[in-house]
C-alpha positions as a printed NumPy array, in Angstrom:
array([[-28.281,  56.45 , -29.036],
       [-27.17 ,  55.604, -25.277],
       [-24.796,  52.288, -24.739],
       [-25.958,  49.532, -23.558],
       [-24.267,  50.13 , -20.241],
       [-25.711,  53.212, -19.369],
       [-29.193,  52.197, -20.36 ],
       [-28.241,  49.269, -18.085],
       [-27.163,  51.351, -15.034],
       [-30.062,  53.689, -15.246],
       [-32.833,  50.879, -14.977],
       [-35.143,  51.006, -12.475],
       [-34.27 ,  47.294, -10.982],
       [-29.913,  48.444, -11.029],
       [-31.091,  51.895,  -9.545],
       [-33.085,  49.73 ,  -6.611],
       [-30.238,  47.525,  -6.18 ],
       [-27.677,  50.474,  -5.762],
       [-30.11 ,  51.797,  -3.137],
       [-30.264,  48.772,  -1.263],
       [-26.309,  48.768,  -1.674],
       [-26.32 ,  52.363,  -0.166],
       [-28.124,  51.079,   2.869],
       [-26.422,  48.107,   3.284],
       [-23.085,  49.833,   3.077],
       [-24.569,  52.135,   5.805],
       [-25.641,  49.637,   8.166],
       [-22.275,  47.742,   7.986],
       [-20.307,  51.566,   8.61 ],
       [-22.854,  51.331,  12.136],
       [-21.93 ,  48.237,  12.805],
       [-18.185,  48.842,  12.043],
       [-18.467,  52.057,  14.194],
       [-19.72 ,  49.626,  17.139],
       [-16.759,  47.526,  17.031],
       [-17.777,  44.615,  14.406],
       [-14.281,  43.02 ,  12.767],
       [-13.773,  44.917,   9.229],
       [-13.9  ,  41.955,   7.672],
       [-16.874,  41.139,   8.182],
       [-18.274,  44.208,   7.146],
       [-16.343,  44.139,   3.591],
       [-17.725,  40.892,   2.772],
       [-21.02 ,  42.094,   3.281],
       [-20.345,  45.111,   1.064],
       [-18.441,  43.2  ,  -1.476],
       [-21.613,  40.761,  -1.253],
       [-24.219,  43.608,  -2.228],
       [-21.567,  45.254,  -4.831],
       [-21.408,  41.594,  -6.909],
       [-25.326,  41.185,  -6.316],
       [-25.552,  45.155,  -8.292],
       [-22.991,  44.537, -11.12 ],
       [-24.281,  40.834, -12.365],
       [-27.271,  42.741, -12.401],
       [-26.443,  45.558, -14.665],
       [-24.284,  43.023, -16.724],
       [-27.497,  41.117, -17.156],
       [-29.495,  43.676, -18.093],
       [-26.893,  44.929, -20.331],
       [-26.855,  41.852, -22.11 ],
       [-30.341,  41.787, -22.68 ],
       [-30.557,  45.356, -24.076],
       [-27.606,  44.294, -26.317],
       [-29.312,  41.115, -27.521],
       [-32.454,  43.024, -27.79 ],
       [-30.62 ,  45.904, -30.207],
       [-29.541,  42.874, -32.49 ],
       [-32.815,  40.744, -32.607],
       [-34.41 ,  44.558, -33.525],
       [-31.776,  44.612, -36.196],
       [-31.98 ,  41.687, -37.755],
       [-35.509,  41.835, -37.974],
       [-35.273,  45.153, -39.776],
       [-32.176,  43.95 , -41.902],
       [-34.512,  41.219, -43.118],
       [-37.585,  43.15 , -43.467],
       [-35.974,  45.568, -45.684],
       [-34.243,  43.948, -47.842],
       [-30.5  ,  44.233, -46.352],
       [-30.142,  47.421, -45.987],
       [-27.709,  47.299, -43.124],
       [-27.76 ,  51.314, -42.528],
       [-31.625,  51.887, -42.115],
       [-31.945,  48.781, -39.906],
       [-28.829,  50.242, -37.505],
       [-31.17 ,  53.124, -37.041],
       [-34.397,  51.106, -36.448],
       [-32.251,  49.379, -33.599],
       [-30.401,  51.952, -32.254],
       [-31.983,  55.228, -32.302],
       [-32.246,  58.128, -34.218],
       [-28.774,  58.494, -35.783],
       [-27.36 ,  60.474, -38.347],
       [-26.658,  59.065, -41.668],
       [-22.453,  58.177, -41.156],
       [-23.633,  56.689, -37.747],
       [-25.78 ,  54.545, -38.909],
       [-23.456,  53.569, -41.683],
       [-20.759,  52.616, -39.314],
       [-22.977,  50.947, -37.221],
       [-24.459,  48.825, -39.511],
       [-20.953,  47.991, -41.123],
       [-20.104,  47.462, -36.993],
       [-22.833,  44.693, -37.136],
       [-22.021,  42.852, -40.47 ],
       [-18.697,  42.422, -39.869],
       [-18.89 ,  41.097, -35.9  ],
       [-22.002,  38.759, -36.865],
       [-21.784,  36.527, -40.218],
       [-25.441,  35.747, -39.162],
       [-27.006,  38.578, -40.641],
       [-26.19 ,  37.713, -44.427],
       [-27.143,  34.249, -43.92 ],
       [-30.372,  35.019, -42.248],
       [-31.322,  37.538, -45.639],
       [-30.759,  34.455, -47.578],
       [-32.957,  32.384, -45.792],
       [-35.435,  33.833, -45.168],
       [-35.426,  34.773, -49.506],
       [-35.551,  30.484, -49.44 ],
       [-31.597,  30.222, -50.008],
       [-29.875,  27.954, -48.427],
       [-26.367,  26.826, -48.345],
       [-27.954,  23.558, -50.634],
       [-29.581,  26.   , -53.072],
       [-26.656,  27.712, -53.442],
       [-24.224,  24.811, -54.15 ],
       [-26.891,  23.78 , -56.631],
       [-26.576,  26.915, -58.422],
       [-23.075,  26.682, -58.068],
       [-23.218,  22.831, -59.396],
       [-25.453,  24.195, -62.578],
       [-23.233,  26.786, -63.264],
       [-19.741,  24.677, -63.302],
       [-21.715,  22.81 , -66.083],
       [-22.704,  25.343, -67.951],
       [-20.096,  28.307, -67.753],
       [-16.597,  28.271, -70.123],
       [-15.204,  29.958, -66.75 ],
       [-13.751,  27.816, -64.086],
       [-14.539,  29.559, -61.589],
       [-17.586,  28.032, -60.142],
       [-15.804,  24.478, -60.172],
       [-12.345,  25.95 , -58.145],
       [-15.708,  27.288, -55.522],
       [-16.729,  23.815, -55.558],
       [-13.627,  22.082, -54.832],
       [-13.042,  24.703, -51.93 ],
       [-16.605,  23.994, -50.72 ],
       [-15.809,  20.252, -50.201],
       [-12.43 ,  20.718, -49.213],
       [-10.549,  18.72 , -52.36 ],
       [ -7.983,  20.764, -52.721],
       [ -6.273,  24.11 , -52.311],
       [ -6.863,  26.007, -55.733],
       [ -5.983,  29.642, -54.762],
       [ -2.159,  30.006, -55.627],
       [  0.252,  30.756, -52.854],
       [  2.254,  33.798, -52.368],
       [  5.786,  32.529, -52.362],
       [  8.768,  34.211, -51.484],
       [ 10.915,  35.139, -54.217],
       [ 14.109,  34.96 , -54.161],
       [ 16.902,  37.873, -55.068],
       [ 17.312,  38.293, -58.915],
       [ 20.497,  37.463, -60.178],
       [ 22.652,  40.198, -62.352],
       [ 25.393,  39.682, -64.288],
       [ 27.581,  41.62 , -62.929],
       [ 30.69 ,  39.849, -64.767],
       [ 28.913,  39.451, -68.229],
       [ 28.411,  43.262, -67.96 ],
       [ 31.572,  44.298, -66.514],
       [ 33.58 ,  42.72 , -69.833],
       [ 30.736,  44.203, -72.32 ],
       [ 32.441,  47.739, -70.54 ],
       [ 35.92 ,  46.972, -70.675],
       [ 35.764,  46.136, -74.242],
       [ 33.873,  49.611, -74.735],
       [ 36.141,  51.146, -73.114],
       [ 39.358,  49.551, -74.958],
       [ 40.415,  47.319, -72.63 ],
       [ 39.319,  43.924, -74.953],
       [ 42.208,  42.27 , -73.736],
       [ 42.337,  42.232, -70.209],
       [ 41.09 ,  39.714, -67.585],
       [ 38.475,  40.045, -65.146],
       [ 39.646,  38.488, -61.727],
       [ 37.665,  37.378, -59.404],
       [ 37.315,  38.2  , -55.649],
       [ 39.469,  40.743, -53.847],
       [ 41.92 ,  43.708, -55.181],
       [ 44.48 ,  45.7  , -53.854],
       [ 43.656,  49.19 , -55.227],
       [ 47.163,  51.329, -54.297],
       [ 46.273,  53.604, -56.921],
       [ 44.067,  56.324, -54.517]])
């Protein structure tokens, strides 16, 4: 499978246009040689170079836009089976390529899924009907919470909040171990000590 952009530079009107760049480059280096103000003579170049890339970049687009009508049309015709349509559209690829291509495709375009269900007779109102016949009927409330988020009512998912530090008893503990330890009658203090003893 070539890119788009090399298919692009290698067709026949972007390999004419390059020509006529190459000659027009030419004449202006003749015309520079006979004393013509270099600025004149890069406009004209700069001219023919713009004229050759929105060119290729429109050609490009169309083999790109080609590649994805091909793919969709296979994507639907098969069923949506994402990996044999990449390699109806793009070539003859290996298995992993077309795999990653295909995955490639679904995830920039949201179209493709969409245009599966259509053209099975889904549409978004079919499916919120199913979705509507199902709150009724299912113990789960699942489908209602997809409802709610469909029209917007509310925000059902739970947020993530931030959790504060737990909090130890540090104190609590810290008698519990004096006592074990046989000294039941002493005070804990608070804050800062003076240890002399090291």
């Amino acid at each position: 499978m070539e890119p788009s952009h090399i298919l692009a530079y290698r067709h026949p009107d972007v390999v004419g246009a390059r020509k006529d760049l190459q000659k027009v480059k030419e004449a202006a280096f003749d015309e520079f040689k006979t004393g013509r103000r270099p600025v004149k003579v890069m406009k004209t170049i700069k001219k023919a170079e713009k004229k050759v890339k929105t060119l290729q970049k429109k050609i490009q687009v169309d083999i790109r836009k080609t590649r994805v009508e091909t793919f969709l049309a296979e994507f639907i015709r098969n069923g949506g089976d994402p990996t044999e349509a990449a390699n109806k559209a793009f070539g003859p690829l290996t298995h992993t390529q077309a795999a990653r291509l295909g995955y490639q495709m679904m995830q920039e375009s949201k179209i493709f899924g969409r245009a599966l269900l259509a053209s099975k007779g889904i549409t978004y109102g079919k499916l919120v009907d199913i979705m509507i016949d199902r709150a009724y009927t299912s113990k789960k409330t699942d489908w209602m919470d997809r409802l709610l988020k469909i029209g917007n009512f509310h925000d059902f998912l739970p947020r993530n909040q931030a959790q504060g530090p737990a909090v130890i008893n540090i104190i609590g503990d810290t008698k519990d171990d004096a006592k074990e330890f046989g000294f039941g009658g002493g005070e804990i203090i608070e804050g800062e000590t003076d240890d002399n003893t090291a």
